[in-house]
N, C-alpha and C positions, 0 to 999 in steps of 0.2 A: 805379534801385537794384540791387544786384551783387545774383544769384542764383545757389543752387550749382548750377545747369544753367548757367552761365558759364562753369564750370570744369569740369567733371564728365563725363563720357559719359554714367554711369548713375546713379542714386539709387537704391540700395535701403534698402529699411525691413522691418528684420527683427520680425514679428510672429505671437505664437501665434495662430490662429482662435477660440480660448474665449478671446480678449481685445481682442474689440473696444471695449473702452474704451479699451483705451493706442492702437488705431488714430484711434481719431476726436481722442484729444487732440491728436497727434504731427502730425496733417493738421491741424485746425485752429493748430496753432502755428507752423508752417511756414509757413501759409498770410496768416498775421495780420501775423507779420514778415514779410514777401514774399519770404521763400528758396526757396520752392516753393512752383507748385500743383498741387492733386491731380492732374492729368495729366501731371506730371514724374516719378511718382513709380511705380518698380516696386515692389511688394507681394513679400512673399518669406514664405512659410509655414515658421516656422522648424519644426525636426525636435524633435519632444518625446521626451528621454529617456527619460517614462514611458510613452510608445508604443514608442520604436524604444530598447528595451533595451541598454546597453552590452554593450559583451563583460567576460568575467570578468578580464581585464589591467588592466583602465583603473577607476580605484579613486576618481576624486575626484566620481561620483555622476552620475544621471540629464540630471540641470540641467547641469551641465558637458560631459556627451558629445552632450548636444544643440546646445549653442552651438560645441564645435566641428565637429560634422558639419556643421553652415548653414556658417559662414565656409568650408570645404572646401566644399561644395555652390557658393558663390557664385563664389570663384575658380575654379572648374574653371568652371565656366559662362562667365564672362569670358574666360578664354583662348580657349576650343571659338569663342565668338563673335567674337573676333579686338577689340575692344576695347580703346582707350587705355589708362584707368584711370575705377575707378569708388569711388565715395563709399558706403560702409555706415553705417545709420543703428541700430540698437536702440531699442524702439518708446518706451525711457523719456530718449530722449536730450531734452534741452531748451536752449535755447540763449539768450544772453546777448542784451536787447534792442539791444545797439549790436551785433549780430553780422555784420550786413550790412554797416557800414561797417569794420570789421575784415577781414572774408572779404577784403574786397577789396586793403586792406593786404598782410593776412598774400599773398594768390596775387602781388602785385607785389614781393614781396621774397624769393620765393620760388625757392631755385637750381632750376637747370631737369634736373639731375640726382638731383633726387626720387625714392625708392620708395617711401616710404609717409609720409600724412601725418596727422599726428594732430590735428583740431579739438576733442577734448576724451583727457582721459586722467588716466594718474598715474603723476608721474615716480619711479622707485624708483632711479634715479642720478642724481646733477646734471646737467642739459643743459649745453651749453657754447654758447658766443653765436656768433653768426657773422658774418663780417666783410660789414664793408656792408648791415648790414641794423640797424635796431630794433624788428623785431616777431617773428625768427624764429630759433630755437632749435633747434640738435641734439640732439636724445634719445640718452641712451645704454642705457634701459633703462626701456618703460611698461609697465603693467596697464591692463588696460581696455580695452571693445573696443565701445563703444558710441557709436563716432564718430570712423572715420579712412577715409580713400582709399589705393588702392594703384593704383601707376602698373605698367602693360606690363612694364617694364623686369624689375620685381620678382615677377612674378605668378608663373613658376613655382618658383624657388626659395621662395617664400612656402608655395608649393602642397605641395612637398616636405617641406619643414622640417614644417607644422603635421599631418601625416599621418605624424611616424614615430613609429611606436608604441613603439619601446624607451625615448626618451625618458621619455615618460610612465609608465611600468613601472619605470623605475627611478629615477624620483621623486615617484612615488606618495604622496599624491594630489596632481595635476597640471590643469592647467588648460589652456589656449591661450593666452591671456595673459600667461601665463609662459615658456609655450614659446617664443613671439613676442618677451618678454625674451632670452633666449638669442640668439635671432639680432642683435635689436639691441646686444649686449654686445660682438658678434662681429664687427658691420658689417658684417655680410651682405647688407644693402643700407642707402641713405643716407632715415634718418628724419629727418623735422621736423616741428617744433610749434610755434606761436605762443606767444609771450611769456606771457601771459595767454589761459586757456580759453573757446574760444569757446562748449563746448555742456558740460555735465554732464549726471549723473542724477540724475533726476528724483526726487521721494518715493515710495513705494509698496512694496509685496512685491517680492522677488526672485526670478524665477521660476527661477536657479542655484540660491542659495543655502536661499532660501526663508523668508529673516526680512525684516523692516518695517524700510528703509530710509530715515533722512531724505534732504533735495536737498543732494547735494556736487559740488562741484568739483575737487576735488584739486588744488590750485593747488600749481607747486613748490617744495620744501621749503625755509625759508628767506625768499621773498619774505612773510611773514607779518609781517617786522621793518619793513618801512615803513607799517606798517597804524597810521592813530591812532587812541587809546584812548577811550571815550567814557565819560566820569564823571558816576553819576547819583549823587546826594544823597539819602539818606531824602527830604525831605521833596518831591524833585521827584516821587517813584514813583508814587504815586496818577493824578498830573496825566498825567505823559508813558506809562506803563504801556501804553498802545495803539499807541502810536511804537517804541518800546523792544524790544519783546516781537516783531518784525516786521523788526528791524534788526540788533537787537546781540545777540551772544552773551556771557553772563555768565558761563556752567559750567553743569557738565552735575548739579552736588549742589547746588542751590539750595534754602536757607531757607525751608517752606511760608509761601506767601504771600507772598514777597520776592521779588528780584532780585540776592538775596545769594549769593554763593558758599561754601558751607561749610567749602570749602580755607583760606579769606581768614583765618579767624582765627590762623593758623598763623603770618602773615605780617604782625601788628602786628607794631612795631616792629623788621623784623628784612630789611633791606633785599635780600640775597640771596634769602630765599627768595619774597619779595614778587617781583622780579626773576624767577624761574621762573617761578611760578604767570601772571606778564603775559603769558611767552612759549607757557606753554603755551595758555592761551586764545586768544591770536591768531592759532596755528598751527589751532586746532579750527576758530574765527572764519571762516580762510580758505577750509579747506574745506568748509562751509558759504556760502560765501558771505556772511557777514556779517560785521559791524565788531565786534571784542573791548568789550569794556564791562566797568567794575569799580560797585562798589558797597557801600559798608562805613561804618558810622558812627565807626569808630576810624582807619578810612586818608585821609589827604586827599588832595585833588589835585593838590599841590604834592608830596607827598610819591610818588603814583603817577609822576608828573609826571619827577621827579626818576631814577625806575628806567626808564622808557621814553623812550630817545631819538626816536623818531616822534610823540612831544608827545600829551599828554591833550586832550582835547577836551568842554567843558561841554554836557550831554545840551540843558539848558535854550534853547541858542541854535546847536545844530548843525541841518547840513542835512544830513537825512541820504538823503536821494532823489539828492545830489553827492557826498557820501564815501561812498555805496554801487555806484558808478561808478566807484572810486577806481581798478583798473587800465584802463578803457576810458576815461577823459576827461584824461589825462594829469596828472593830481596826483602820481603816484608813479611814477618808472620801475623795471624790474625790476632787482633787485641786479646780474646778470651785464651789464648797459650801462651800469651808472650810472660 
């Protein structure tokens, strides 16, 4: 089975010391899918902004000028060690069960003029496809930095760019992840990303931002339109409510005690805005990770049916342990190859 010491020099796993919880889960998860074991795996004590104080210029908070000191910390470190390229992990990074037979994919289609590669992210421009491949995608512009490799080639311009301070100063408040947009807008070096996300994050607090985050993926913007719709029935709710509640996303204003969307009633009889509301759920669905769902005693299935070209799907007799697999088991290719 392909491990990211296959490919990788180094693993690090960026983690605070008051949080050996997200240590032990991120080791045991790594270890469960056999992409690592604990002895593959460097430990990186990341810099807490509320120890090590920002300066007065850098304005977007504690949590941000400590994640970018660690990534500056880590590449400086990598160069000095003279090092290929090495894989950073963020301890809330969690990764897709089919992710090991993908790694291996995504590294064999992978051009060998790589500078940074992203196994999870979020795309803020469209990627564009790349010839001779189907798993592997140019970024023109991600967020997110809880799960990419950086090769030699890039290290120090990387190291450059994410250390100038006037940036940040004069787009306050500023991140690394944005700044690291910048370069990639600019092609400053050659990024790629797999088709579909190998690792997201995870649930939990933020130790950035510092609100209770669900598990997202950030799948790119768009591939949400080949997702199929799963239609539950009143009277299936009771029965399937344990299936349901674990798979599909309905909305985020549901009906106390339903599965109902509160949007929904907007969208009896009135085909357009029904048509919105599918696209909006499926695009939340995705980054989530899970399958859109409707549910309405006045909308049928035929009729959902009818506003979604990726076909409704009956809650009663789906499988949804297979259409929750839907970019990893080839049901659905991604829009930029089909």
């Amino acid at each position: 089975m392909p491990k990211l010491s296959d490919y990788f020099e180094r693993i690090y796993i960026i983690n605070l010391p008051y949080r050996p919880d997200r240590r032990e889960r991120i080791e045991r998860h790594l270890d469960e899918l056999g992409l690592a074991g604990p002895g593959e795996i460097t430990w990186v004590k990341a810099i807490s902004g509320d120890m090590c104080w920002p300066p007065s210029w850098f304005k977007a908070g504690g949590g941000a000028w400590g994640c970018l000191q660690t990534h500056l910390r880590l590449v400086q470190e990598a160069i000095m060690d003279g090092i290929g390229n090495y894989l950073v992990l963020e301890d809330d990074a969690v990764f897709h069960a089919r992710a090991p037979d993908h790694l291996q994919l995504l590294m064999d289609e992978l051009p060998p003029d790589w500078g940074q590669l992203y196994l999870g992210g979020q795309h803020l421009q469209k990627p564009q496809a790349v010839d001779g491949t189907s798993f592997v995608l140019r970024g023109s512009c991600i967020n997110r930095t809880h799960a990419f490799a950086l090769h030699r080639r890039a290290m120090a311009i990387f190291q450059q760019h994410i250390a100038n301070a006037p940036d940040y100063i004069e787009r306050a408040p500023w991140h690394v992840d944005h700044q690291l947009g910048i370069a990639h807008e600019r092609r400053d070096w050659k990024v790629y990303t797999p088709a579909w996300w190998l690792a997201g994050q995870d649930d939990g607090g933020s130790n950035i931002s510092g609100r209770a985050n669900p598990r997202m993926w950030w799948f790119p913007p768009g591939f949400s339109s080949g997702l199929p719709f799963i239609y539950l029935s009143p009277d299936q709710e009771a029965e399937l409510a344990a299936q349901v509640r674990e798979a599909v996303h309905f909305g985020n204003t549901l009906k106390p005690g339903t599965f109902e969307d509160a949007g929904l009633d907007a969208c009896v009889g009135e085909q357009q805005e029904l048509e919105k509301w599918l696209a909006m759920i499926a695009g939340e669905a995705l980054d989530r990770g899970m399958l859109p769902g409707i549910r309405h005693a006045e909308i049928t299935m035929e009729e959902a049916g009818a506003c979604w070209p990726a076909g409704i799907r009956d809650a009663g007799g789906a499988d949804f342990e297979s259409l929750l697999n839907y970019p990893y088991n080839g049901l659905f290719a991604h829009p930029l190859n089909e």
